[in-house]
C-alpha positions in Angstrom: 0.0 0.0 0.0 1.6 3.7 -0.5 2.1 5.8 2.5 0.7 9.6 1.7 3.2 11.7 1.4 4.3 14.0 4.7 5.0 17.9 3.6 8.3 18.6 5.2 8.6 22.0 6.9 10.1 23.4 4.1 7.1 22.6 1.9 4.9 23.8 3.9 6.9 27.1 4.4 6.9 27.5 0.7 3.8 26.7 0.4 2.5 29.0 2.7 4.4 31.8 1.2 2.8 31.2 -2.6 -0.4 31.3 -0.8 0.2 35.3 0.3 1.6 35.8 -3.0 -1.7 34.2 -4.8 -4.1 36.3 -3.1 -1.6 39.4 -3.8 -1.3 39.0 -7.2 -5.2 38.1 -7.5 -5.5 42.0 -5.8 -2.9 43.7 -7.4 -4.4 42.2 -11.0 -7.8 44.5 -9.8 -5.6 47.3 -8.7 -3.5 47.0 -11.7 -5.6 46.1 -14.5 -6.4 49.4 -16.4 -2.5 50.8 -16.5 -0.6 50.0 -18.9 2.6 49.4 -16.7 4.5 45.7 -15.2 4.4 45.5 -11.7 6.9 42.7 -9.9 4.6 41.4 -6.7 6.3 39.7 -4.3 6.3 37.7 -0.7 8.4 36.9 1.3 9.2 35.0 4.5 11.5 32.8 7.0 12.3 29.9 5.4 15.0 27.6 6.5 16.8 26.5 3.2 20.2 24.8 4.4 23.2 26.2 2.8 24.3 22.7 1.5 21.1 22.7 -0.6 21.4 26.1 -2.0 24.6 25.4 -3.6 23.7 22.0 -4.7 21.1 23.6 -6.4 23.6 25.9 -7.4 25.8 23.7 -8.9 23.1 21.8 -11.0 22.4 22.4 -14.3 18.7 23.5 -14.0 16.3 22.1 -17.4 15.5 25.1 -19.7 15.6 27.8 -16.8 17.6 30.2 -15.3 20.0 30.2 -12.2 22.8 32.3 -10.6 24.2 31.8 -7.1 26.2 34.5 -5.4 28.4 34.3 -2.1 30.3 35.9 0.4 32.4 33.3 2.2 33.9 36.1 4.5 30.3 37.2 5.2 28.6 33.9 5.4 25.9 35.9 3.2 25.0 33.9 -0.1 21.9 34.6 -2.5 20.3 32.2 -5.0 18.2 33.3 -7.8 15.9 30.7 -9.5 14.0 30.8 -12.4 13.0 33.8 -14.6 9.8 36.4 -13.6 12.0 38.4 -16.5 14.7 38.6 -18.7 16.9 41.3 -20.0 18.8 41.0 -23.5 20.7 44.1 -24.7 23.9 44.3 -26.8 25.8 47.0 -28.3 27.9 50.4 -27.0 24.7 51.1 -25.1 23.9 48.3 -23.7 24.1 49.1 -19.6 21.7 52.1 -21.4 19.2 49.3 -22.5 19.4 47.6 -19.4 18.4 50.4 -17.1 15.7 51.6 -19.8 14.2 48.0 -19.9 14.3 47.5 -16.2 12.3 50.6 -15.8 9.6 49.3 -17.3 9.2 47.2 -14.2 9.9 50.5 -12.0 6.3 49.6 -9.9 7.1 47.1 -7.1 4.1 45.4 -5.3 4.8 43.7 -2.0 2.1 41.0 -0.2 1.8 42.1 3.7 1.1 39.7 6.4 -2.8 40.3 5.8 -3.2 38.2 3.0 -4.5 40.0 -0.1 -3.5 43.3 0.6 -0.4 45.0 -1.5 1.9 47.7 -0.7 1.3 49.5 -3.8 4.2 51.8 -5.9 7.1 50.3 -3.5 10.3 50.6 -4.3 11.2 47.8 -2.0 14.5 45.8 -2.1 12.6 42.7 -2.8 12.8 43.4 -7.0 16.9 42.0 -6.9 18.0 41.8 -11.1 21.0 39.5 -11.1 23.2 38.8 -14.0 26.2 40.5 -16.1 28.2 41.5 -19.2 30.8 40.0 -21.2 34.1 42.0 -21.5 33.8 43.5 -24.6 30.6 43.9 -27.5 30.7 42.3 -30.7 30.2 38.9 -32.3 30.5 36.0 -30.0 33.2 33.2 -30.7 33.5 29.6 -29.4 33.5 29.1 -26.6 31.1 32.2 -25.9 28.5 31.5 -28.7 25.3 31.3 -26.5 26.4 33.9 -24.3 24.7 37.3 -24.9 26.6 40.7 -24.3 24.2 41.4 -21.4 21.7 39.2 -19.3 19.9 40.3 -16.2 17.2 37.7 -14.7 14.5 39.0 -12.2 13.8 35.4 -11.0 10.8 33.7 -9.0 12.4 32.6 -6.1 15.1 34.7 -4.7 16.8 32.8 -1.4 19.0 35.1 0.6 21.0 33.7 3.9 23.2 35.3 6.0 24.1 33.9 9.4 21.4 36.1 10.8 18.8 33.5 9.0 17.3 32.8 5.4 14.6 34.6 3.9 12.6 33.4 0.7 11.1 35.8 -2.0 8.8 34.6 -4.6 8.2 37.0 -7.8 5.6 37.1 -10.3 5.2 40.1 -13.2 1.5 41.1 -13.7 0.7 43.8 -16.2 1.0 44.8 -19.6 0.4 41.4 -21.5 2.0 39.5 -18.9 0.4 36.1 -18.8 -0.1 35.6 -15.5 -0.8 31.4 -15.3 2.5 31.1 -17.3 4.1 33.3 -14.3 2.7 31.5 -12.0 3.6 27.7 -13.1 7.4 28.8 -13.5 7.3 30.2 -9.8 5.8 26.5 -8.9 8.9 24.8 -10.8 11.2 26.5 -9.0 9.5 25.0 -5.8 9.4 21.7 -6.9 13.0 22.0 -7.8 14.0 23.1 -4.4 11.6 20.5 -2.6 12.8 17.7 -4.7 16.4 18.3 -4.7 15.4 18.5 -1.0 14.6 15.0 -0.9 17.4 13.3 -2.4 20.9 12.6 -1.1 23.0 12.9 -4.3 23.9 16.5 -5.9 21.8 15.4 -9.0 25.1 15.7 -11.3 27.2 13.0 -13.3 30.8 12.0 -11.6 33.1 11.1 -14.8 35.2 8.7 -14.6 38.2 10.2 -17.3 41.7 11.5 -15.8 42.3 15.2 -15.2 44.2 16.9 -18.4 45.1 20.4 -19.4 45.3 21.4 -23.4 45.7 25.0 -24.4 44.4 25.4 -27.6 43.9 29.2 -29.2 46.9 31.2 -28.5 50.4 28.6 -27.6 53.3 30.2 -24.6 55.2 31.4 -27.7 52.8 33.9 -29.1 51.5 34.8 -26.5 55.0 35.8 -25.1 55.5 37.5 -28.3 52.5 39.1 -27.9 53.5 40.6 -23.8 57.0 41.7 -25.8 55.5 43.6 -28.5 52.7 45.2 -26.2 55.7 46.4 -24.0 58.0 47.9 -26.6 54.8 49.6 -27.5 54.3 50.8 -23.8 58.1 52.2 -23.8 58.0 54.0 -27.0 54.9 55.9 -25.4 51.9 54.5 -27.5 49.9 53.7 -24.2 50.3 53.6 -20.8 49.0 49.7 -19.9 47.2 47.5 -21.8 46.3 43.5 -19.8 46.5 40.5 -22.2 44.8 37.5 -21.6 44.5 33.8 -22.2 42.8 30.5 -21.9 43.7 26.9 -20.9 41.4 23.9 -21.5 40.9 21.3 -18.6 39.0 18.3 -19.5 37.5 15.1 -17.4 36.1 17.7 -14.5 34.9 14.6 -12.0 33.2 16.1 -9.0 29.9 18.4 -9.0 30.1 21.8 -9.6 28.7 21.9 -5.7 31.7 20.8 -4.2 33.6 22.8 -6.8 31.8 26.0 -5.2 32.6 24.9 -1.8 35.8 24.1 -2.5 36.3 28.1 -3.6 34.4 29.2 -0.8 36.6 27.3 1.9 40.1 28.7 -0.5 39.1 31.9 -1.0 36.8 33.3 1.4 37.6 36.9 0.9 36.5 36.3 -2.7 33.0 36.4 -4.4 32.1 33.5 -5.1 28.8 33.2 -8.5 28.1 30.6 -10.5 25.6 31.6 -13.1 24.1 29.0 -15.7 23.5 29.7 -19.2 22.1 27.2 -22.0 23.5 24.3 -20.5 26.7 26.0 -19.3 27.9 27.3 -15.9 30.5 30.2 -15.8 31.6 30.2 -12.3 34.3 32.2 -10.5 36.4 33.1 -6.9 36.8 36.5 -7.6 39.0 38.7 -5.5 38.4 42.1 -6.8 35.4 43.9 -6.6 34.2 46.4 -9.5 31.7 48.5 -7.3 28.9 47.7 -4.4 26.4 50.1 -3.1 24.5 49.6 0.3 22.5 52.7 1.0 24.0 55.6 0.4 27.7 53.9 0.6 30.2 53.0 -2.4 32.8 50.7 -2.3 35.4 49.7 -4.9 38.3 47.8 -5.1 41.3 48.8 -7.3 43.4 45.3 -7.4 46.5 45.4 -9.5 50.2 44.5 -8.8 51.0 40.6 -8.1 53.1 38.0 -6.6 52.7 34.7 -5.5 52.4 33.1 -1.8 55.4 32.0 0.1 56.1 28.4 1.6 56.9 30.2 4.7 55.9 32.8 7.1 59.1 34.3 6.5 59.1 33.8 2.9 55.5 35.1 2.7 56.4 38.3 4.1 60.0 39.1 2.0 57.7 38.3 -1.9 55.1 41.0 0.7 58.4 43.4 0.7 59.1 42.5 -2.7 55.6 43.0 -3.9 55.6 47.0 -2.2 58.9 47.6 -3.2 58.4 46.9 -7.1 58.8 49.8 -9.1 56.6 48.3 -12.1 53.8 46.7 -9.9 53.5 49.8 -8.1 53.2 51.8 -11.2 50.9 49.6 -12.3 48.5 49.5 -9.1 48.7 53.9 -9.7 47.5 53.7 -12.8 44.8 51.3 -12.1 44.1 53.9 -8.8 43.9 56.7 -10.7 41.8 56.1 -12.8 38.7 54.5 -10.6 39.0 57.9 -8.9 38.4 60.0 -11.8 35.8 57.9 -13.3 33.9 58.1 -9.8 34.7 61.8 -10.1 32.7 61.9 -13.7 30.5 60.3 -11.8 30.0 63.1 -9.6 29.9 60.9 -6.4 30.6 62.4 -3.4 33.8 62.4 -0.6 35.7 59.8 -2.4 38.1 58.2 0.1 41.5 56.0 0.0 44.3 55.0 1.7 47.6 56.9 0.6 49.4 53.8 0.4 48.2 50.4 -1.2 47.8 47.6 0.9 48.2 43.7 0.6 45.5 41.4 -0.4 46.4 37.9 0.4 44.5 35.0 -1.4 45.4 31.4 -1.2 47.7 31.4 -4.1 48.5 35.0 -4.7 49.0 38.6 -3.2 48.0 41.4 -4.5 48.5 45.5 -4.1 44.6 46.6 -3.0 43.5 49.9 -2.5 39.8 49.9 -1.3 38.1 53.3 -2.5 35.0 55.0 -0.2 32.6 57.2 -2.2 28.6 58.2 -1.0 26.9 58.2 -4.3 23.8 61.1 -5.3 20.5 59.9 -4.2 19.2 58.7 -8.0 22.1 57.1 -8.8 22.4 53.3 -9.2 24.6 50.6 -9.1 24.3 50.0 -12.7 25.1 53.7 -13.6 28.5 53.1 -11.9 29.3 49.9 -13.6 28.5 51.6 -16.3 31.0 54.4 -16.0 34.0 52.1 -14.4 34.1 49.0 -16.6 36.6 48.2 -18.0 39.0 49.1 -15.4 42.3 49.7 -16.3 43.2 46.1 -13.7 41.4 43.9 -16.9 41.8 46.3 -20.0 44.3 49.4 -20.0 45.2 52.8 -20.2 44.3 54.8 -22.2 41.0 52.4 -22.6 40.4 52.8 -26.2 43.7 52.1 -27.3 44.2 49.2 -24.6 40.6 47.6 -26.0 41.9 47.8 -29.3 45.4 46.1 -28.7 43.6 43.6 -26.6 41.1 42.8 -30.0 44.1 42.6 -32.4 46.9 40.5 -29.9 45.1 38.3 -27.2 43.4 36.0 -30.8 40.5 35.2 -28.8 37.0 36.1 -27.1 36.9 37.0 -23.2 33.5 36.5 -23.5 32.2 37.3 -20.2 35.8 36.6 -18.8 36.5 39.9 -17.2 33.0 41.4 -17.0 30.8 42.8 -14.5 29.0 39.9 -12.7 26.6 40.6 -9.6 22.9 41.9 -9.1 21.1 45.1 -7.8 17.2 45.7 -6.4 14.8 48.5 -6.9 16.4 50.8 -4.9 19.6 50.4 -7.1 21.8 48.9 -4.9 23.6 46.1 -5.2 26.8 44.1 -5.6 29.1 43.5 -8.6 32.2 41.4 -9.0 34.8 41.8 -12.1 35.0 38.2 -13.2 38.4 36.6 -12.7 39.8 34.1 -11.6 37.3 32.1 -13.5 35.9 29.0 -15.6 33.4 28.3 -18.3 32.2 24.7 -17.7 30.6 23.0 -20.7 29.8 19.4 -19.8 32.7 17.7 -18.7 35.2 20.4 -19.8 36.4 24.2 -18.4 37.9 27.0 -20.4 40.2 29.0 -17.8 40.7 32.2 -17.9 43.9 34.7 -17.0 45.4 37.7 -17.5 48.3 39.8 -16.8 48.9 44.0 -17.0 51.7 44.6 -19.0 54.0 47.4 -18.5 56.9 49.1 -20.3 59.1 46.9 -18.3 57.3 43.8 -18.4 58.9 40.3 -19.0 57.2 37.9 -21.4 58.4 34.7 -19.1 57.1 36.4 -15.7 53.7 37.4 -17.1 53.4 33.7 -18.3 53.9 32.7 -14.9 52.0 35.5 -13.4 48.7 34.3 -15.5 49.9 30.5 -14.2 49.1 31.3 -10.7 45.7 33.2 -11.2 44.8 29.7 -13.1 45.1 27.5 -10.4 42.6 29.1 -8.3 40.0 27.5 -9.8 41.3 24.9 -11.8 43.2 23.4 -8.3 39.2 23.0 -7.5 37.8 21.5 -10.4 40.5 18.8 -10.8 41.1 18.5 -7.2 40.7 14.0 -5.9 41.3 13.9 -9.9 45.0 13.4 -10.8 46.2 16.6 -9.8 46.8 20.0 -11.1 48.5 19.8 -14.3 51.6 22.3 -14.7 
């Protein structure tokens, strides 16, 4: 005989919070339904959702649907977004332009209260989160970027946020202007089952290959790229431009463990990174990434200018003389100015307010690498958004160049192959236009079975082909020591 199934509390929890949104959207469709606008309504409650199962669901390839996950190890905070309310395409030179214009559209935010039925009406609550990003550059995409657009933002249906404080669960539907409402409301109930089911079972949901750990590097080979670094800094010394970063890609194939572990494997490393996986068609582009572009919490900016490297030492002692090393460098220091410099005058154009620094750069330690770090302070104008700034500061000069027009234009002609969204703003931001946005390095493209790698390094007048080889060595093995890690090894 079958036993009747048991609701665990989770079920119940997220079943009790589509009931508020149900009779919300019911009365915001009556409120709603003469304007021609979209309105996002939204719940949300308490809802314990483990942290193991969030980022097993993060690391699963989700079935014709959307999904990022985004992490703070050193904050314990993580967000998962599941699912798609919306979606966001835009391409071209004004593409952040299209974004904001086409997010604006959804400008009227409708949140359920704890009386069930009743709306908070022309909110512009924090609820409404927009995750997504950009790929480096525009133009026509190339293998193995081909299904990647130049700009994606998802509004999803189920937005989990937890922090150590708790976990809080926000479901999302769009009524409004066309929007077919039924079809809104069976992809929020997906996304449920997805997180109930996954819920219920043990494994991660994702195949364990069995084939040996390798590493190809197809595209550009260690001699032209080297040739590449030499010509870029003869260039740089006969005054052409100031610093242009060139890139490249390695190939690992036969990744055996699920991406879950591969995210907590990052987390654990590198937990002053930020940590996203974001999946796309099939394919997961997922990072550790030290350096942020630009966050905004209330009134507050933050930005990180990361440029100047060297690697760890064996030794306390040894650690802290490649430190010396590091501050003492003539060309990393340079380097780290120029990157410095030119955050601060972009936030200037910005005209954000009381922008703040320290003097002197200071040392960021990761598990494989150290880098100069100078954190930057600004309060931004009260309409301004965290998209308007990513807008005005990528690319930094830390992944393109200086002066940025001639540095993008070397990087097109030399590096012989797509970033794609290698080197882009990653990250998400609510109605109220905050948010959080990473630069994406220190990163990986996984497709099946396989990862493209990406790395790069800021050359200088001074720069040494061999060194910047190695330089882009170490920034590989951040992530690639965790995909291939219990699977032969890290190949050097």
């Amino acid at each position: 005989m079958a036993h009747p199934h048991i609701a665990t509390k989770l079920e119940y929890d997220l079943d009790s919070l589509c009931g508020r949104l149900r009779a919300a959207v019911d009365a915001a469709m009556q409120t709603f339904k003469d304007r021609p606008t979209r309105a996002v309504v939204s719940a949300t409650a308490d809802v314990a959702v483990p942290w193991s199962l969030i980022r097993r669901l993060a690391g699963t390839c989700p079935t014709a649907s959307e999904r990022m996950y985004w992490c703070l190890p050193s904050e314990r905070t993580c967000h998962l977004a599941l699912g798609a309310a919306a979606v966001i395409l835009a391409d071209g030179e004004n593409r952040s332009a299209d974004v904001r214009r086409q997010m604006h559209q959804y400008g009227v935010v409708l949140e359920a209260t704890d009386t069930v039925g009743s709306v908070v009406q022309e909110s512009r609550d924090a609820t409404a989160v927009w995750f997504g990003g950009m790929s480096f550059d525009i133009g026509e995409r190339r293998s193995p970027w081909v299904n990647w657009p130049e700009a994606k933002f998802v509004l999803p249906h189920l937005w989990i946020c937890r922090t150590d404080a708790g976990c809080r669960v926000t479901a999302m539907v769009v009524i409004g202007d066309g929007q077919d409402v039924e079809a809104q409301w069976m992809g929020l109930q997906r996304q449920v089952q997805s997180l109930t089911r996954l819920n219920q079972r043990d494994a991660d949901g994702q195949r364990v290959v069995q084939s040996h750990g390798t590493t190809a590097e197809p595209g550009v080979d260690r001699k032209q790229w080297e040739w590449a670094v030499a010509r870029t800094a003869e260039d740089i010394r006969h005054g052409r431009y100031e610093k242009v970063v060139l890139a490249r890609y390695e190939l690992v194939e036969g990744i055996r463990k699920p991406l879950s572990r591969v995210l907590e494997t990052l987390e654990a490393t590198y937990p002053d990174s930020q940590v996203f996986a974001i999946w796309n068609q099939g394919q997961c582009f997922l990072a550790a990434s030290p350096e942020r572009l630009v966050s905004v919490s209330g009134s507050r900016v933050d930005v990180d200018c990361l440029a100047g490297t060297i690697g760890r030492g064996s030794t306390p002692d040894e650690d802290a003389a490649l430190e010396r090393k590091l501050l003492a460098s003539a060309k990393d220091r340079h380097e780290h100015e120029v990157v410095r410099a030119c955050i601060t005058e972009q936030l200037q154009a910005a005209r954000v307010r009381s922008i703040d620094y320290p003097k002197q750069p200071l040392i960021k330690k990761l598990a494989n690498v150290q880098h100069l770090h100078t954190p930057i302070v600004a309060v931004r104008n009260p309409e301004q958004t965290v998209l308007d700034l990513v807008e005005r500061l990528h690319p930094t000069p830390a992944v393109a160049g200086m002066p940025r027009d001639q540095a993008l234009q070397v990087i097109r002609q030399r590096e012989g192959m797509d970033r794609g969204w290698y080197a882009g703003p990653v990250g998400w931001m609510n109605a109220r236009g905050e948010g959080q946005f990473a630069v994406a390095l220190r990163c990986a493209l996984v497709m099946e079975d396989n990862a493209y790698l990406f790395a790069g390094a800021g050359i200088m007048g001074d720069s040494e082909p061999a060194s910047e080889w190695q330089e882009t060595k170490m920034k590989l093995r951040a992530v690639q020591s965790a995909l291939m890690a219990n699977n032969g090894g890290v190949a050097e």
